[in-house]
Each structure stands twice: as C-alpha cells, then as structure tokens.
N, C-alpha and C positions, 0 to 999 in steps of 0.2 A: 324317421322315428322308430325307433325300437321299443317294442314290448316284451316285459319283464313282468311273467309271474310267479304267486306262487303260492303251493299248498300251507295248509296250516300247522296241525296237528302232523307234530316230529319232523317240520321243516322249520316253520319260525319259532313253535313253542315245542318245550319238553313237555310231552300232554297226552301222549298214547295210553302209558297204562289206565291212570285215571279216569283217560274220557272211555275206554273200555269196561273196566268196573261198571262207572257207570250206566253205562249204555246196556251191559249184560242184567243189569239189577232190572233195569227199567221195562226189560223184554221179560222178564222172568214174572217182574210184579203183574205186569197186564194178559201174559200170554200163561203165564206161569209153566215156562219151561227154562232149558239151559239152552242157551243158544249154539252151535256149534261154532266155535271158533277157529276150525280151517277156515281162514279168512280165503284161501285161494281159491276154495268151490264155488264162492257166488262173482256172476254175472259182473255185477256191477257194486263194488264195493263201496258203497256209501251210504248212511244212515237210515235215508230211505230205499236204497235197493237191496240191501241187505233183510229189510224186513218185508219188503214186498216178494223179495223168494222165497222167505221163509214162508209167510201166510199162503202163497199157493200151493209150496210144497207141503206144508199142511191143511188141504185144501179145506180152507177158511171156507165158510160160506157168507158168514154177518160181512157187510159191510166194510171195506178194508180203510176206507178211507176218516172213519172215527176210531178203527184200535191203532191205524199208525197218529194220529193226534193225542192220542192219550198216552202211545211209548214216549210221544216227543215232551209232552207236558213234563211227564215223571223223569225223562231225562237230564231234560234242559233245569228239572228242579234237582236232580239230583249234584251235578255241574256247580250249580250254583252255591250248593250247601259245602259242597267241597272248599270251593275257592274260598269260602266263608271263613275255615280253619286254615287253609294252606293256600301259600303263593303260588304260583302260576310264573315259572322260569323259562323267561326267552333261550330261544340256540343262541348258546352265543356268537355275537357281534349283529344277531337280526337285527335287530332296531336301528342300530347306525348303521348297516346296510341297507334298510329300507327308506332311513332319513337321507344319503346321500344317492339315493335312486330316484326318491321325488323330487329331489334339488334340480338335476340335470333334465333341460331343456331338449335333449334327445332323448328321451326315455320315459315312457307310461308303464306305470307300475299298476299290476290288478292282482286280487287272490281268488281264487279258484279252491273249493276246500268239500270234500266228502260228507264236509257235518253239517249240519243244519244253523242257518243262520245265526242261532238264538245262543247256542251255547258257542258258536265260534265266537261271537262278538264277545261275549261275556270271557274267555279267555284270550283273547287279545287286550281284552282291556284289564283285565288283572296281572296282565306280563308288560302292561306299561307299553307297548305296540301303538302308537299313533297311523289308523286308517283313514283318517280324516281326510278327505277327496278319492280317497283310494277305491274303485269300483271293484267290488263284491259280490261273486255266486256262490251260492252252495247245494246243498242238499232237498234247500226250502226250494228250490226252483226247478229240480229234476233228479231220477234214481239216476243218472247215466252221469259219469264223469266226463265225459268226452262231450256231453250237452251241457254240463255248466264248466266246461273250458269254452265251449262257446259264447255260452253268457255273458262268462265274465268280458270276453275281448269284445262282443258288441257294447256291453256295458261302456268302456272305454269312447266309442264313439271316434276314433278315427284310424282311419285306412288310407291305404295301404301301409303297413309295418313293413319295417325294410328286413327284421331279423323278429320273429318271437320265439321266446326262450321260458322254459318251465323247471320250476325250482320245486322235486319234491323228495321222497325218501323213502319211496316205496314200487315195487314192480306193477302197480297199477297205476302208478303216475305215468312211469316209461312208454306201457302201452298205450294210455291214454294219448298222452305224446306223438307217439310215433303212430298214431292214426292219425293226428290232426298235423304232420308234418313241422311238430316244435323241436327246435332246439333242447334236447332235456339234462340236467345238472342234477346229479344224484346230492342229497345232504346225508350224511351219515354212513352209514356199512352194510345197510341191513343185504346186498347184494353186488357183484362185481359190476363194473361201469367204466368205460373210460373217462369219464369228465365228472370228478366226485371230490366234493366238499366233505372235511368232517363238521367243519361250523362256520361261518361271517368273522372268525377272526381274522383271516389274510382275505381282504376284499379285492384285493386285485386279481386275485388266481379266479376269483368269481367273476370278474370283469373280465379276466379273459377268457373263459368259456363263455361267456355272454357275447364279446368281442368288440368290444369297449376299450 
C-alpha cells in the first residue's frame, strides 16, 4: 500500500492569494496590526503557528487560546464571504487525479493542509474536490506541519506503507517532508526541485514520481 498525500492551498486549489488576504484581514481586525508577511521567519507556517509566534513575539499576555479562536472565527468567515462572490479553481487536472488515486486499490490517499479545518473544507468544496473517505489534518489539530503530516497518515489507519509521498508547493512542505523521510512532488515553481509538477494534467509524470 502506498500513501499519497497532499497539501491544499496552491497544490489542489488555486487559493493562496485569497486565503491570505483573508487571513491578514482577520489578524489585523482582532490584533489590529499588519502581519509580517516574510512567511519564511516563522517556525511553523501554518494558521495556527503563525499566530501563535506572533502573539509571543508580542508578548501577549491575555489568554492565547481565545484571540487565536476569534482570528479563526473572522477568518473562516471571511473565506466564506469570499467563495460567496467568487469560485474556488482547482490545479488543474486535481480532481481527476485525486478521483483516480481513490479508485486504486494500492493506494490511500490523505491531505495534510497548514489551514484550518474549517476554511479548508469550505474550499474544497467550492472547487468541486470530493474528500469523501479521504482522511484529513490541518491546522485545527496542531501549529507544527510535521505533526499534522502525522495526523493525517494515522488518520489513514494502516501500516506499514511501502512508499509515502507528499504533494505540495511550497519550501515548507519539502522540509516538512524531508523530516518525516516522504517522498516529496513539488506542484508549481514557486522553487527549484528535481520531481516537480506544473499541474495534474499529465498524471502519469505524477505517477511516476510517486512510482506507480
């Protein structure tokens, strides 16, 4: 059995700028500041570790665990207000690549995703992405990406994997990866890689870095 995962945001959907706007709006309205957006200074790049280095780098003293509920509130509502006027465009060919990855019987497919539960689902499902059996970590279950690539593969529930492979599009999926010893498939440009997809249109170049 091989496992096959994979991040969300600029790997299955085109959804970076967006979910950023949003996300800066959302830190701005509760914190009321600009967030820095060198994304490559924090720790742990994802939703919630993002804001939890921020709050101790401004050493917060209230409570952290009700201002990060309230960014996530205005987030996940701002997401949503979005999607309300504008579609939500898969990479292309993700969807049939993820429809012919839960077909085969050698192959457990899981997502692994930096955002938080609430606004991932809600853009998967307005890019038309069917997760339906497909086990799902994010953000809502730890600041550390390397802890919900864990999640996700216990999520799955079976072991030993003969190869797992990670689908994402950014230099913190890589590292992430290459701490948990994954096979990793760059999607996009954003940095040089030997095994790099620009989209799920030729799925077999995907299959063969997967090794399928």
């Amino acid at each position: 059995m091989h496992l096959v995962m994979f991040d969300i945001d600029g790997t299955l959907i085109d959804s970076n700028e967006f979910d950023n706007d949003c996300y800066l709006a959302a830190v701005k309205e509760v914190l009321g500041i600009s967030l820095d957006t060198n994304w490559e200074k924090f720790q742990h790049l994802t939703d919630w570790g993002i804001l939890r280095q921020t709050l101790n780098e401004l050493c917060v003293k209230e409570e952290h665990e009700s201002i990060i509920s309230s960014v996530k509130e205005r987030f996940v509502h701002r997401v949503s207000c979005h999607l309300a006027e504008h579609s939500a465009i898969p990479i292309p060919g993700a969807p049939e690549f993820l429809a012919h990855l839960a077909d085969r019987e050698d192959v457990m497919v899981a997502m692994a995703t930096g955002g938080w539960f609430e606004s991932a689902k809600l853009k998967l499902d307005a890019a038309g992405i069917d997760v339906k059996g497909i086990p799902i970590a994010s953000a809502s279950d730890h600041y550390s990406r390397i802890e919900i690539m864990k999640t996700a593969e216990f999520r799955t529930g079976s072991y030993p994997f003969e190869s797992r492979t990670y689908f994402g599009d950014g230099a913190w999926d890589l590292k992430a990866s290459k701490a948990l010893a994954y096979n990793f498939i760059l999607v996009g440009s954003r940095f040089e890689h030997g095994q790099t997809i620009p989209d799920f249109t030729a799925p077999g170049d995907a299959l063969a870095y997967i090794g399928l």
